[in-house]
N, C-alpha and C positions, 0 to 999 in steps of 0.2 A: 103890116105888123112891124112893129119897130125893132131895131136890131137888138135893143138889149134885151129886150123879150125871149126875141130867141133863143139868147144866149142864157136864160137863168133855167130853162129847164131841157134833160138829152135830147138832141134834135139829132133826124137820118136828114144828112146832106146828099139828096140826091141829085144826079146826074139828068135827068128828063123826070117831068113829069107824068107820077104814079094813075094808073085809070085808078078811081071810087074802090070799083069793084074787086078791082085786085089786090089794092089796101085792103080792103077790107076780109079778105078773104087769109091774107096774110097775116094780119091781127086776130083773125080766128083761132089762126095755129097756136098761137096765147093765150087766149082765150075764147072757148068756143061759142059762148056769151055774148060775145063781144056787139055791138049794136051803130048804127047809123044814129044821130045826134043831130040833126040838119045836113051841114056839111061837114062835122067830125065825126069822131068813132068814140064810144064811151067803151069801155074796157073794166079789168078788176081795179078797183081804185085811183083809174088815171082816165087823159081823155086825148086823145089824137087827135090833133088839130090838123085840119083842112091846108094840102099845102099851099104854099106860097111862095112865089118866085124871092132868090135874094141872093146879094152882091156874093160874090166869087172869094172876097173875104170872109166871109164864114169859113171858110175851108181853108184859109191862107194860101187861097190860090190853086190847090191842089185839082179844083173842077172849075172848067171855064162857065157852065152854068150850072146853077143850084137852083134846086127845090125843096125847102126849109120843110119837114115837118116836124113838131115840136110838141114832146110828150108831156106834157104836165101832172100831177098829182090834181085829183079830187078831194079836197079833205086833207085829213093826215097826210103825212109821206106816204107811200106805197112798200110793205112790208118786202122783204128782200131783193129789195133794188129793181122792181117790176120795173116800173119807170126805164130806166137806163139799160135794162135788157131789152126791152121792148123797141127802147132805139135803135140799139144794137143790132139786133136782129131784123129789124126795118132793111137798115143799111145794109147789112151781108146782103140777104136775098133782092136786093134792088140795087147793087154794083155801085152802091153811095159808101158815104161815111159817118162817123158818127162823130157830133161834137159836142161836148160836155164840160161845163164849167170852162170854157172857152178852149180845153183841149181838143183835137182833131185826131183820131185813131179810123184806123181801115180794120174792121173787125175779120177782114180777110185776111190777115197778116198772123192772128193771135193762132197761136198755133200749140200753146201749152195747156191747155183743155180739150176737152172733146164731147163726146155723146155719154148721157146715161139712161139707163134699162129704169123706170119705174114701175116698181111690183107691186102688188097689195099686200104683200107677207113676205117674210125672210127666207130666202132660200136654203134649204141645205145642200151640202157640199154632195149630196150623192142627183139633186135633182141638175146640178150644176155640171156635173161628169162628162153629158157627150160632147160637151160645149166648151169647157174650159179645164185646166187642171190645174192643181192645187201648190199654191206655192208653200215650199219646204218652210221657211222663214218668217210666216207672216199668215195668221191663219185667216183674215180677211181677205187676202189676194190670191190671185189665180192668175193666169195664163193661158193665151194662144198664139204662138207662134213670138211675134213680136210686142203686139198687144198683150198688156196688162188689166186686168179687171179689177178695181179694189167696192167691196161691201161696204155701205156707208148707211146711218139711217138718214133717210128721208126730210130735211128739216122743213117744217112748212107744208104748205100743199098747193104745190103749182096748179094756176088755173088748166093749163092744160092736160093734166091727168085727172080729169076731177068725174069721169064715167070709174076709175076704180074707184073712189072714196069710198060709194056703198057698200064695196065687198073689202075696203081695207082690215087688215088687223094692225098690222104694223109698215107703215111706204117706207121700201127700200130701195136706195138707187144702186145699179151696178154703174160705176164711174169706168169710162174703159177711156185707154192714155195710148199712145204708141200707134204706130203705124202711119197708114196713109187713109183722109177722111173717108173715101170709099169701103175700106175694108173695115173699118170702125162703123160704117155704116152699117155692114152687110151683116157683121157679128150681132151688132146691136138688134137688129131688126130677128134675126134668128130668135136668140136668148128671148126676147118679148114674145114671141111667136110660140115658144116652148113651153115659159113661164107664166101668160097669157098677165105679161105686160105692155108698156106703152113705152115708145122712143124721145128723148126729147134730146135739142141741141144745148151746148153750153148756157143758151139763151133762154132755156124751158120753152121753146117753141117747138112744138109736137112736128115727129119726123117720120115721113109714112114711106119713102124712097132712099137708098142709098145717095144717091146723087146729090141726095136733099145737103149733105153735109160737105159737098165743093162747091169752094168759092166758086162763083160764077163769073166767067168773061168781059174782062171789059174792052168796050172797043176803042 
């Protein structure tokens, strides 16, 4: 594949080459959908290409070896940035990077997002009680401890929440900020568990583990 290829649509610069299987299983948490193509994955609106070995300049040197895989658009672009989370999130969970428009980011590093709670209906503040409490200032947000919870509706409908759709009324995310990923995890995973919602990470990739939302080790 030629290099500007790569570079026209988000690519996960990984560090060793991904098994099939495990791509593919990781592309699921995106979309549960998601399907085998030959040797790519078809997905909601985009198509994961089969990786392929490539120069160490993709990454500006940052990985002595790369394995390009390289998300493309199906058709139209991909409605909120599916495409480019999808890379994202490739790269976290496989200790790569992600490079886009010729930039290079380590999505392990972003630290100013986190996990949200998708519901099928809006919670009220007395269902939200054992879980969080209500901040004085702001009647969408709450509190635990150090974490922040803010109420948002739903914009879209991530492939990865798409078992509520049929009982949706209205998708709500709890957006929760602060803390350390595990404990943002462990909240998260609660609240769902209460409110018989679904986790997903910054990247709308479905989160069934606390741990799911630490970066992972590189060696």
């Amino acid at each position: 594949m030629a290099k500007r290829r790569l570079r026209t649509g988000p690519t996960a610069a990984l560090p060793a080459k991904p098994d099939p299987a495990e791509l593919l299983r990781i592309v699921r948490l995106a979309d549960p959908d998601a399907k085998k193509d030959g040797d790519d994955i078809v997905a909601t609106d985009v198509r994961v290409y089969a990786p392929v070995e490539a120069e160490p300049e993709l990454t500006g040197g940052e990985l002595e070896k790369v394995w390009a895989v390289r998300v493309a658009a199906e058709g139209p672009l991909p409605l909120n940035f599916f495409d480019r989370y999808l890379a994202e999130g490739l790269a976290f969970r496989l200790k790569g990077l992600a490079v886009c428009r010729g930039e290079v980011t380590d999505p392990a590093d972003e630290e100013e997002s986190g996990p949200a709670v998708i519901l099928p209906a809006r919670p009220t503040a007395e269902e939200l009680a054992p879980l969080l409490e209500p901040d004085e200032e702001d009647e969408f947000a709450f509190t635990a401890g150090d974490i922040r919870a803010v109420l948002v509706p739903q914009k879209g409908q991530p492939p990865a929440v798409q078992e509520l759709l049929p009982f949706a009324v209205e998708l709500t995310a709890i957006e929760l900020r602060g803390g350390e990923p595990a404990k943002l995890g462990a909240l998260a995973l609660e609240l769902a568990e209460a409110l018989n919602g679904l986790v997903v990470d910054r990247w709308r990739f479905r989160v069934d583990a606390a741990e799911d939302l630490v970066p992972p080790t590189r060696e």
